[in-house]
Phi, psi and omega in degrees: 000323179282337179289302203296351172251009108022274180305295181310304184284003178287306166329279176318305174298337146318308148325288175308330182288287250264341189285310176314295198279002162289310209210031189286290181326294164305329159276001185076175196274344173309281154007323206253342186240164160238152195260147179204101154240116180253357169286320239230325182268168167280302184248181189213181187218141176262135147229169228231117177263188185308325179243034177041092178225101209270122170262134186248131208236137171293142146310174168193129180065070165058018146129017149232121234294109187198132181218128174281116102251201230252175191295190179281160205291163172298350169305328209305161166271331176244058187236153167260158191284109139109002172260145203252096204251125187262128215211045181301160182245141170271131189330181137316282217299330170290352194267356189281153190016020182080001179268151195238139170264195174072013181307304187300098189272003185303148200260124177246163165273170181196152190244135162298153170336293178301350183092326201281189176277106180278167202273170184281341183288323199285307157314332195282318186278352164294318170302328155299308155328291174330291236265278180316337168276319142329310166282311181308310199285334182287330172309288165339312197259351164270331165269354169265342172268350153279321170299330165313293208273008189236298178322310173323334193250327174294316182256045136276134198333309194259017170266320179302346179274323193296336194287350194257335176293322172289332178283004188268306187293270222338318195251353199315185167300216183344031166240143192279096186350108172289147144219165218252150163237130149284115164254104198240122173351140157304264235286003179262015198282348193251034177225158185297040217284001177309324176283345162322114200285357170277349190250341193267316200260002150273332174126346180288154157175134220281154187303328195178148174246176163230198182266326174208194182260352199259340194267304191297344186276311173321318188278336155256013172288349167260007179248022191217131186236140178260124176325114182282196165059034185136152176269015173291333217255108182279175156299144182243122170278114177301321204274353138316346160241170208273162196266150187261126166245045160295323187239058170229124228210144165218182173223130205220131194351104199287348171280338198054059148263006164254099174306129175314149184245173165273173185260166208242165180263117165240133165336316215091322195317339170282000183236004169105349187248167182282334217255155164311124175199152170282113197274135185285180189283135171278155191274166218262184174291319168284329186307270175351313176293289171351304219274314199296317171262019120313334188241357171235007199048172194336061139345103175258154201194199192225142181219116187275012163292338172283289184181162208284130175300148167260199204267313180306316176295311209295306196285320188288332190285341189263314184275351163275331190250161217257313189217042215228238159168208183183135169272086178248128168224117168198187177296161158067200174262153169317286178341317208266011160256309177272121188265167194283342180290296198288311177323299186303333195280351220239158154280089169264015157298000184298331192305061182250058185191126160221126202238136229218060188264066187271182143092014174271153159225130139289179195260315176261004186257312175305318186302345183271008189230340186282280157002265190308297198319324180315327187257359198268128178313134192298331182296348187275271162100218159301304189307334182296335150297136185330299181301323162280334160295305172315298199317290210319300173291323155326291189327290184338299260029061195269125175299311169209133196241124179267135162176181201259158164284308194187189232290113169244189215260166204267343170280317171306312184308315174313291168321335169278321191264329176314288184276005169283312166305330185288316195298314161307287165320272191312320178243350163121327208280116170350164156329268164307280062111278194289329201282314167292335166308323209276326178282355176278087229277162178276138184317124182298126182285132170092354204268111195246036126229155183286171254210141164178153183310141130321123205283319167292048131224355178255354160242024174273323190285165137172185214269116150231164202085224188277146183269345194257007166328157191188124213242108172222148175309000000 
């Protein structure tokens, strides 16, 4: 059961890469969220939320069912205040014999309610819709077949006693949220366990996971310097202090395949309206950086609108720093510029932040990886996955690694280094801190219901090593 479901979730991130780069650009950043107005619809469908609680849900998307809602009310005794459970229901059609439809996205006519014929532009963006609602839904129905298979272990009396007690301090009043790592089997590391319905319906949800106990113990014993001049004099802990981001350092696409766009043409239909409107040009990835360093300052890096970085600059830029960390935003995986050979090989403990804002594709950076990949060995690869990415950078010695599950859209991405720097920079926060402020979403301009992530998008980063790292200029 765990290999086939495995398999199944490889299969669904694969879905998601073609889906991004067929229509990612194009649907927008609406694309990234789901709508819930129970004010504005009529009818409604019952369904079973996280703790089989039956809800009454709006249609969505032309008669199928796909919903956030919210964690459980605050009377439940064990639900924490004021936290936000992103909770979609899988669609009909995908919840039928388990298979999800709605793949084939070819823009066809299609007659309204009313009979008449919508133009072929309008269907063709129902059909992207479709297509995204689908994918959400199959992520559903793959986080409900992990749960089957985790629960014999997880809702047994005395780990359930233990989730609940942790989740009671965790939330009580005037107390600050701990947070928590996950350590998770080796063979469960390449799965979503963030999403686990013992954890979402307590409230929980972890600051960061790892690879072990002995490596997160490793890591913080490379953060801890023992205090001199006597045994009167205790230890002073580097990960109590904050990493300078003076010596935070990025690589910002490094081939410059994301290109200024034209501006595209939208429905609207994610935002409540029918009508046709002119979506402006998404700003480009160097655009973005701009902006990042208006809210945390002046950054030095490697930018590939100058020229393609070489593995030497990779090494000077890594191996120079002290207290510090590295930023990558760019198309593909890190890995398929720095390879894991020249990586592994290298010191990166100055590194004790790495943050990994990847797993985006175009058309001409995936045909350019599709390529290089023909020649490349399955163990090479292998290692470009996230979970063998984190391991690549451990080795290294890298304190903590931020990076995606699998393949996201060039607006999420955006939307992640914007507010995570704001979160980081601007307020003071942690790591974990910022990361979790970041998954939360902001109102959708223009949208008149309300708006919230996608479970592929509101659990695609995530964390491993420490969580309380803390980044101040």
């Amino acid at each position: 059961r765990l290999m086939a479901l495995k398999n199944d979730m490889a299969a669904w991130r694969t879905a998601l890469t073609h889906y991004l780069v067929q229509r990612g650009d194009d649907a927008g950043e609406e694309a990234d969220y789901c709508y819930h107005s129970s004010s504005t619809s009529t009818s409604t469908a019952v369904t079973n939320d996280t703790n089989d609680n039956a809800r009454r849900l709006p249609p969505f998307g032309g008669g199928d069912y796909l919903s956030c809602t919210d964690s459980p009310t605050p009377s439940t005794p064990s639900s924490p205040q004021g936290l936000k459970l992103f909770s979609p229901i899988v669609n009909r059609r995908a919840s039928r014999g388990g298979k999800v439809s709605g793949f084939s996205t070819e823009a066809t006519e299609s007659v309204d309610g009313e009979g008449r014929t919508a133009p072929k532009k309008a269907a063709a963006a129902a059909a992207a819709e479709d297509e995204t609602d689908a994918l959400e839904g199959r992520l559903t129905s793959l986080i409900g077949e992990l749960d089957r298979l985790l629960s014999p272990v997880l809702e047994s009396p005395a780990i359930a006693r233990s989730l609940d007690l942790f989740a009671w301090q965790s939330n009580k009043a005037g107390r600050q949220r701990e947070g928590w790592v996950l350590l998770p089997d080796a063979r469960l590391l390449d799965l979503p366990l963030e999403l686990l319905s013992a954890f979402r319906k307590r409230g929980l949800r972890p600051a960061s996971r790892d690879l072990s106990v002995h490596l997160l113990a490793r890591r913080r014993d490379a953060t801890t310097e023992t205090g001199g001049g006597g045994g009167g004099k205790s230890s002073s802990s580097k990960a109590d202090l904050p990493v300078s981001m003076d010596d935070v350092v990025y690589v910002v696409d490094p081939r410059f395949e994301d290109l200024p766009q034209r501006p595209s043409s939208s429905s609207g239909s994610g935002s409540g309206s029918g009508n046709s409107k002119q979506r402006l040009p998404r700003p480009t990835i160097c655009d973005t950086m701009k902006e990042v360093e208006g809210i945390c300052g002046h950054m030095k890096g490697l930018n590939g609108k100058d020229h393609i970085p070489s593995p030497g600059e990779w090494k000077s830029l890594l191996t120079a720093r002290k207290n510090g960390g590295l930023v990558y935003y760019g198309l593909g995986c890190c890995l398929s510029y720095l390879t894991p050979d020249h990586l592994a090989g290298l010191d990166a403990s100055g590194c004790r932040v790495v943050i990994l804002m990847d797993r985006a594709h175009n058309d001409a950076s995936l045909l350019r990886q599709t390529n290089i990949d023909k020649d490349k060995h399955v163990s090479d690869l292998l290692l470009e996955k996230p979970v063998h990415t984190a391991m690549v950078w451990t080795l290294a010695g890298a304190g903590s690694i931020m990076l995606n599950q699998w393949a996201s859209s060039f607006h999420a991405n955006r939307r992640l280094m914007l507010r995570l720097f704001k979160g980081i920079s601007g307020h003071g926060m942690s790591i974990a801190e910022a990361l979790r402020d970041a998954t939360t979403p902001d109102r959708v301009a223009g949208a008149k219901a309300e708006t919230k992530l996608k479970l592929r998008v509101a659990y695609n980063p995530v964390l491993y090593g420490l969580p309380s790292i803390k980044i101040k200029s």
